[in-house]
N, C-alpha and C positions, 0 to 999 in steps of 0.2 A: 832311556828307560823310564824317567821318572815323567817325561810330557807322556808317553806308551801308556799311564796307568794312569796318569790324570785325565786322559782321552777316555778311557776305556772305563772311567768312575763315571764321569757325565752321560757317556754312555746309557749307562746300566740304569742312571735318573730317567734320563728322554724316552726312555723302552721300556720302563716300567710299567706302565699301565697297558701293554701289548698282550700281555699273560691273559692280564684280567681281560680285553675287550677280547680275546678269539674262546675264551671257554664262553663268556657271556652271548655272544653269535653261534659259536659251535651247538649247546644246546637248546637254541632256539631260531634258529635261523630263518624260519617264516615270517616273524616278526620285525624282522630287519631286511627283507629286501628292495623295503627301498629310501630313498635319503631322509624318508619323514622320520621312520622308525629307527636307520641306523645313526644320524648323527647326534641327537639328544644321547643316544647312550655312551659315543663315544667318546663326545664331549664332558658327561658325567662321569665316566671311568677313569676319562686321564685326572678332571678337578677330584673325583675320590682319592685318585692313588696319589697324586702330589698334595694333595693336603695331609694324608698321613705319613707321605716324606719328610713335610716341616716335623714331625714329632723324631722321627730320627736323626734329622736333623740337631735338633733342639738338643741331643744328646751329647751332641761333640762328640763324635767318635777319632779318636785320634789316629786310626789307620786310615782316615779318610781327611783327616785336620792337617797332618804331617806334608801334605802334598798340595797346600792352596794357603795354607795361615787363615786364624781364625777369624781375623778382619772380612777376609774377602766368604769367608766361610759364610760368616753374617749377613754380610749384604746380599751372597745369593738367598741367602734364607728370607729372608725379608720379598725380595723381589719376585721368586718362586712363588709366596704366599698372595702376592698382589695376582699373579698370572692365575694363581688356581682359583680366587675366590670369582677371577671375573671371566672366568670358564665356566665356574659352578652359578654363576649369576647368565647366563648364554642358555644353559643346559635348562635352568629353570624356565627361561622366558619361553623356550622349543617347547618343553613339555605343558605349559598353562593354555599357549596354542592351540596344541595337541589335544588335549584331553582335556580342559576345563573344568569341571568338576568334576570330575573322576577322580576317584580314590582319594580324594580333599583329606582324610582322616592322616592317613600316610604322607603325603606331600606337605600335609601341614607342617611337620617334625622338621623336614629336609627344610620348610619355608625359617624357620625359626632356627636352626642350626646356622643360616645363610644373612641371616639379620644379626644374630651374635658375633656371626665371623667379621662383619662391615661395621659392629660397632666397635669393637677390642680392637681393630684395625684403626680407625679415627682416633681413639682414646689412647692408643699405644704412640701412634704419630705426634701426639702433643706430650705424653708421658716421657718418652725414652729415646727421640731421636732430636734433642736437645741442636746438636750441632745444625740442624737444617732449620727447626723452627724460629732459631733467632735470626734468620737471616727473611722468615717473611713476618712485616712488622703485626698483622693483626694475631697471630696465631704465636707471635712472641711476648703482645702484653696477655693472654691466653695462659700461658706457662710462668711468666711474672707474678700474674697473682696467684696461681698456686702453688708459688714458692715461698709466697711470703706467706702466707696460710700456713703452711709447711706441709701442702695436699698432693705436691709430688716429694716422694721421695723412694730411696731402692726397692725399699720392702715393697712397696705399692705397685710399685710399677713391674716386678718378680710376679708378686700375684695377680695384674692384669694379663702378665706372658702367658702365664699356668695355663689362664680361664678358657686358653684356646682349647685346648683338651677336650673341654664341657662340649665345643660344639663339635669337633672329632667323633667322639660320642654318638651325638646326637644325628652326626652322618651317618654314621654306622647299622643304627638304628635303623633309619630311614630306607635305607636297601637293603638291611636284614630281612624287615618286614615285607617288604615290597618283595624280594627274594620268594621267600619261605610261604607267605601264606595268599597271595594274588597271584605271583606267577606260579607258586609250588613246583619251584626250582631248585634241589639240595647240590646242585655241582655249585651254582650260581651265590648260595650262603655260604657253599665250603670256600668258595674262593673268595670273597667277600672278608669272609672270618679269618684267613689266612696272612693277607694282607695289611687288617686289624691288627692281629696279633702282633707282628712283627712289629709293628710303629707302635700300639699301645707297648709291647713288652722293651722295647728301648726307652719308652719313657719311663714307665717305673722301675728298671733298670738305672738310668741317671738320677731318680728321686730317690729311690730308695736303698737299691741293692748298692749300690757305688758307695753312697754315703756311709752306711755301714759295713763296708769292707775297706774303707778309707780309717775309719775310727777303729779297726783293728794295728793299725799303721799308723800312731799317733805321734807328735812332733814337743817337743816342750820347750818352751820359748825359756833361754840363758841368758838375752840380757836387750836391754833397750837404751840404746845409744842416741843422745841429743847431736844431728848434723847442723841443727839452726833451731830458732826460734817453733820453727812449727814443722819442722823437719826430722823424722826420727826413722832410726833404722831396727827392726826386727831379724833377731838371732835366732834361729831353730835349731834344735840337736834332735834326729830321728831318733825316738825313742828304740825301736828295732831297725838292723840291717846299715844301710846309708842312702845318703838321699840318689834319689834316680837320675842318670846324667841328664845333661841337659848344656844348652847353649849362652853363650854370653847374650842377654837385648831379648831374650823370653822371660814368659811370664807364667804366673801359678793363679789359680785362684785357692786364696785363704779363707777355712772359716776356722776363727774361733770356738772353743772348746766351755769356755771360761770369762772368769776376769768381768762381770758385769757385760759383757756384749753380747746383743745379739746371736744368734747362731743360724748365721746368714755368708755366704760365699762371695765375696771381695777380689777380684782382679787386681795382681800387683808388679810389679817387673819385679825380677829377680836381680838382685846387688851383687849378690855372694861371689866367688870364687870359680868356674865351671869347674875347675881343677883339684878341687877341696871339697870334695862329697862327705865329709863327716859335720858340715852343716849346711844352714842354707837359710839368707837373710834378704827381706823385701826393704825396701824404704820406701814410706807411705809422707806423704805429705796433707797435715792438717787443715782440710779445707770443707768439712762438714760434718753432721752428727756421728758419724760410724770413724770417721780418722780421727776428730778429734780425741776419741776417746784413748786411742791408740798408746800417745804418753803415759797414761794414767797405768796400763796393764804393770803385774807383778812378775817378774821372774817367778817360772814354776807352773804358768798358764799351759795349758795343752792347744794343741790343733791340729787340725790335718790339711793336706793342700791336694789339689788338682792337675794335674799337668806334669811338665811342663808345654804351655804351648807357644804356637808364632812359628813364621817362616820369614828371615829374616830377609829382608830385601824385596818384599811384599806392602806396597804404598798400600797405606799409610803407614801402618805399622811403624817402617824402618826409620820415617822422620820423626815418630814421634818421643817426645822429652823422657825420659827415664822415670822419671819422681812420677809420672803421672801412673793413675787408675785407670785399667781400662775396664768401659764397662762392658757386663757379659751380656745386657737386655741390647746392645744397639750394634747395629751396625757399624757406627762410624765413632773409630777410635777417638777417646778427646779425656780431657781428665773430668776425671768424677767431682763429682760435689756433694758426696753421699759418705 
């Protein structure tokens, strides 16, 4: 049952942009009979609709997390994003072919959406996928001296994730217009607009609406236990109800409430009890500016958490140490230094 619906998930990704390219053909079908006209669009529908996949993606939905772990969740997500940018980089090169300067005004947007997506792409690969860049030596003293800068770090590299959005957007745009006022097409923006929404509204959904439905569900931290020198464990008591079940070797993401930190979401294995849902304790290991501060917090601090997620038995995941962070920008589990 549970391979039946991970089948039938991937499914629903691979076919996704099928919707969009038969209304796109349906009402306009002269325009596409033959491979000049039909494959530039079809190419741009599938890099449209998988690029606003990464935004629900980006959301963790956990009836779709529960069934792959969020490791391997990541890595498609990353890998998806490399497939659609250099479809939407295909689709471009067909249409400059195509039509040269025509409609330059509009295409421009789509050019410029496409150059943001290739540089937050390069920027994020030396930003956030830490575990691959040390292993090629130019692009490891690359990441070195922005460490010792101190020019990467979580926050930064959170807000280079976001930035993808801007070019989302900026897609969106680009075929609104092309839609609605050159081809004066309204099935073609209704579905356009459709497909938008769903991805934009999962994102501000996970930015916004989550967060403050999570802060109605607040946790107050009862006590902070020294396991070693830079080692400490975090006690939560749900302020309402009990904590949500959950499994031994998953993990939450924490954000602080309080306490001088940040209020920024933290990936942390869960310690506690699965057995004992009247609380619920991370050990965080101090190994850069956000855990260091960790000791320092008071009894009485508030926060909320995310999760629980992981699928356990899911490489990397299942090998990796307990004390570590994992982080939520990369794909490839490792511990944090943030």
């Amino acid at each position: 049952m549970i391979r039946l619906k991970k089948t039938m998930i991937l499914l629903l990704y691979f076919l996704s942009p099928l919707p969009l390219i038969g209304i796109v053909y349906a009402f306009n079908p002269a325009a596409y009979e033959t491979s000049k006209g039909l494959l530039p669009m079809v190419l741009g529908s599938i890099a449209y609709t998988w690029l606003l996949a990464e935004l629900v993606i980006s959301a963790r939905p956990k009836f779709i997390e529960k069934y792959f772990g969020l490791n391997r969740f990541y890595q498609f997500h990353g890998t998806a994003a490399i497939i659609a940018i250099v479809l939407s980089f295909l689709h471009k090169q067909l249409e400059d072919a195509i039509w040269g300067g025509f409609l330059q005004t509009v295409r421009q947007i789509g050019n410029i959406a496409f150059i943001l997506f290739i540089a937050l792409a390069a920027i994020s690969l030396i930003f956030m996928t830490g575990a691959v860049i040390r292993r090629i030596p130019p692009l490891a003293s690359i990441r070195r001296l922005l460490e010792k800068g101190h020019i990467v770090n979580f926050r930064r590299t959170v807000w280079i994730h976001n930035a993808n959005v801007i070019a989302v957007i900026l897609v969106f745009i680009h075929v609104f217009i092309l839609s609605a006022f050159y081809q004066q097409n309204l099935w073609n923006c209704a579905i356009y607009t459709v497909y938008f929404m769903i991805a934009f509204g999962s994102y501000v959904y996970h930015k916004v609406l989550k967060n403050s439905l999570a802060e109605r569900r607040p946790y107050t931290l009862t006590a902070v236990k020294e396991e070693s020198a830079d080692i400490h464990t975090l006690v939560f008591k749900p302020e309402r109800g009990s904590v949500p079940p959950f499994k031994a070797g998953q993990f939450v993401f924490l954000r602080l409430l309080g306490g001088g930190v940040p209020k920024e979401e933290h990936p942390f294995s869960i310690t506690s009890n699965p057995a004992d849902r009247s609380q619920l304790s991370v050990t965080i290991k101090s190994v850069g500016d956000y855990t260091k501060a960790v000791p320092h917090l008071s009894p009485g601090t508030h926060a909320v958490f995310e999760g629980p997620y992981g699928v356990l038995g899911t490489a990397p995941f299942a090998q990796m140490p307990i004390l570590c962070s994992l982080p939520a920008a990369s794909a490839l589990h490792r511990c944090s230094a943030f």
